[in-house]
C-alpha positions as CSV (number, residue, x, y, z in Angstrom):
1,X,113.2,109.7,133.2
2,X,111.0,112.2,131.3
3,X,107.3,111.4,131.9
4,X,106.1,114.3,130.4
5,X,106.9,112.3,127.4
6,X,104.5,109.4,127.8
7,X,106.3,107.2,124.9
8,X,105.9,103.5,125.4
9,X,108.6,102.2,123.1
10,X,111.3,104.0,123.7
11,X,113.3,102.4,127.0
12,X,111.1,99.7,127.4
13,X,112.6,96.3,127.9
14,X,109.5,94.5,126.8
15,X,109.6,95.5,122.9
16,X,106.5,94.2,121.0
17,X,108.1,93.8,117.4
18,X,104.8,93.8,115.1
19,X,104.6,91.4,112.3
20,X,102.5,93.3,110.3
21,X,101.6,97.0,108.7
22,X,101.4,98.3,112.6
23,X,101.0,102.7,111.8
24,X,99.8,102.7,115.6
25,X,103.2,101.9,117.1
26,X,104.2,105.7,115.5
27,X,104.6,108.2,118.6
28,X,105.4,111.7,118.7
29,X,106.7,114.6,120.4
30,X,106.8,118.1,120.7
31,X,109.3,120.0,118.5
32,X,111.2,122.6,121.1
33,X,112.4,124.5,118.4
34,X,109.2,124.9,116.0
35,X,110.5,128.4,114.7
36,X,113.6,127.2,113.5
37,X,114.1,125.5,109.7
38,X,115.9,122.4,110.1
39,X,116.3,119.2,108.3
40,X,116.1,116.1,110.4
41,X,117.3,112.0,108.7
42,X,116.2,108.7,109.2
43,X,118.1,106.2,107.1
44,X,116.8,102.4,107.3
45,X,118.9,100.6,105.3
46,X,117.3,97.3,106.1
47,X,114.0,97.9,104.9
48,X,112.5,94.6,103.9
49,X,108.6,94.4,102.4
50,X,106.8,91.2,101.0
51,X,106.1,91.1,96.8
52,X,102.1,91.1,97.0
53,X,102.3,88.8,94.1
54,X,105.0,86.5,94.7
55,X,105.5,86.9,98.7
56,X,109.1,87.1,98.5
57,X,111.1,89.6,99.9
58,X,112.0,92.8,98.7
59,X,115.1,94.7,100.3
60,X,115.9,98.1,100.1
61,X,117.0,101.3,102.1
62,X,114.3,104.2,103.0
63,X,115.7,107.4,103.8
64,X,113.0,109.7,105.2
65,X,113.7,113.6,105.5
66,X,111.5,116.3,107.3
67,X,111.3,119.6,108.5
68,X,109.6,119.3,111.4
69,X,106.4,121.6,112.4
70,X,105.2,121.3,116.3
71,X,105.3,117.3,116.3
72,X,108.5,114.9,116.0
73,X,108.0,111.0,115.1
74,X,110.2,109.4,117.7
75,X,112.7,107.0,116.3
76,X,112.6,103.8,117.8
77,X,108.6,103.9,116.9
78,X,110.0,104.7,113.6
79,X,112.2,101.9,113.7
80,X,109.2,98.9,114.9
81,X,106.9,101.2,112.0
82,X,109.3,100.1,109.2
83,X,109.7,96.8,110.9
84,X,105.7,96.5,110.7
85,X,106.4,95.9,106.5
86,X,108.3,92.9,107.2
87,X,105.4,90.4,106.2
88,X,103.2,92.7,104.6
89,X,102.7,92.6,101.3
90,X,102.9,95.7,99.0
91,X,104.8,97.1,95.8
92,X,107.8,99.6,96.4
93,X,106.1,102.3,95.1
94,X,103.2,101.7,97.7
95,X,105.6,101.3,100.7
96,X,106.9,104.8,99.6
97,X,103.1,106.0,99.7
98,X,101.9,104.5,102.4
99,X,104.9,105.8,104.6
100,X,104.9,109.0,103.8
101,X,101.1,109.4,104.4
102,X,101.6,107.7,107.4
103,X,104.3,110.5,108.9
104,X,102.2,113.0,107.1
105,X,99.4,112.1,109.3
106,X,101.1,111.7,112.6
107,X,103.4,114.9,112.5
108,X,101.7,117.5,110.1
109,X,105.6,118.9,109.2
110,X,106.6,121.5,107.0
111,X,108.2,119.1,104.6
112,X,108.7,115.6,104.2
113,X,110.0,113.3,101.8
114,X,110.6,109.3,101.2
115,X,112.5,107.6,99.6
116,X,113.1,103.9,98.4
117,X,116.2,102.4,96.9
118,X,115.2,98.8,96.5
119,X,117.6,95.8,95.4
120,X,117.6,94.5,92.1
121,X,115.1,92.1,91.2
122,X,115.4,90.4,87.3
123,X,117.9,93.2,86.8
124,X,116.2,96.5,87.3
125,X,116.4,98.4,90.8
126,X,113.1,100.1,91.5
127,X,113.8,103.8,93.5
128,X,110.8,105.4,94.3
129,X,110.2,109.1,95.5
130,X,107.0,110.6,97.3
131,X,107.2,113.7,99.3
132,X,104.6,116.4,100.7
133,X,104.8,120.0,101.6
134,X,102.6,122.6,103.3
135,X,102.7,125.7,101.3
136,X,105.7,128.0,101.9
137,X,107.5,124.6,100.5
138,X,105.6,123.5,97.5
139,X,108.1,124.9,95.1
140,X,110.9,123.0,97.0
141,X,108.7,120.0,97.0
142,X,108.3,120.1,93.3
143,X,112.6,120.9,92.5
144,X,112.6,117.7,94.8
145,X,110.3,115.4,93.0
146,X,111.8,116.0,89.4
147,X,115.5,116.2,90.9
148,X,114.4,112.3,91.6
149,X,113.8,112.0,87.6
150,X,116.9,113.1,86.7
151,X,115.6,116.5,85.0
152,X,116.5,119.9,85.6
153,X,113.8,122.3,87.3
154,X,113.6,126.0,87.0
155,X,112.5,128.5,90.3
């Protein structure tokens, strides 16, 4: 076992499953290839969040993408992170927000991006897009967000 990791989710048989917004279950570690530009994927395609107004559930998928600076968010602390939204109450759009902020804060990475694909609810599926970029990747972060709206971007 690595204890120069010093994560306390990951391999623990005593899981803590939060039941609420929890961003202080989100560890880190370092990134041993910093230099390198590369993409990494989280898909959590069991997101489930609580309608502030109605407090029933909303289901969607999250996909998060990142190219990683010095810090990594370590996935099973990802996993009991999106778990925390399980009773908590907030629109899609906010979960989006709040999410990406949340990695933004914890990993300071080169690029990162969010998004929601939420079930239908009275008809119309609600897929919202947030992402962040230092500054080498602000054009890319901007072809990103309107490739989300369906319109084309010139570079």
């Amino acid at each position: 076992m690595r204890e120069d990791l010093k994560l306390k989710n990951l391999g623990s048989q005593g899981t803590k499953y939060p039941t609420d917004y929890a961003p202080e279950v989100l560890e880190t570690f370092e990134n041993k290839h910093p230099d390198n530009e590369y993409m990494v994927s989280f898909v959590c395609p069991e997101f489930t969040a609580l309608c502030p107004i109605t407090a029933q559930p909303d289901f969607g998928k999250i996909v998060v993408n990142y190219i990683p600076g010095q810090k990594m968010v370590e996935s099973k602390s990802l996993k009991l992170y999106l778990f925390s939204f399980r009773n908590h109450g907030s629109f899609h759009e906010d979960c989006i927000n709040v999410i990406k902020n949340d990695l933004v804060k914890l990993m300071a990475p080169k690029y990162l991006e969010v998004k929601g694909e939420f079930m239908p609810r009275g008809g119309i599926s609600i897929v919202p897009f947030a992402n962040y970029a230092t500054k080498e990747y602000k054009t890319i972060a901007q072809a990103r967000l309107f490739e989300q709206l369906g319109k084309p971007v010139q570079i």
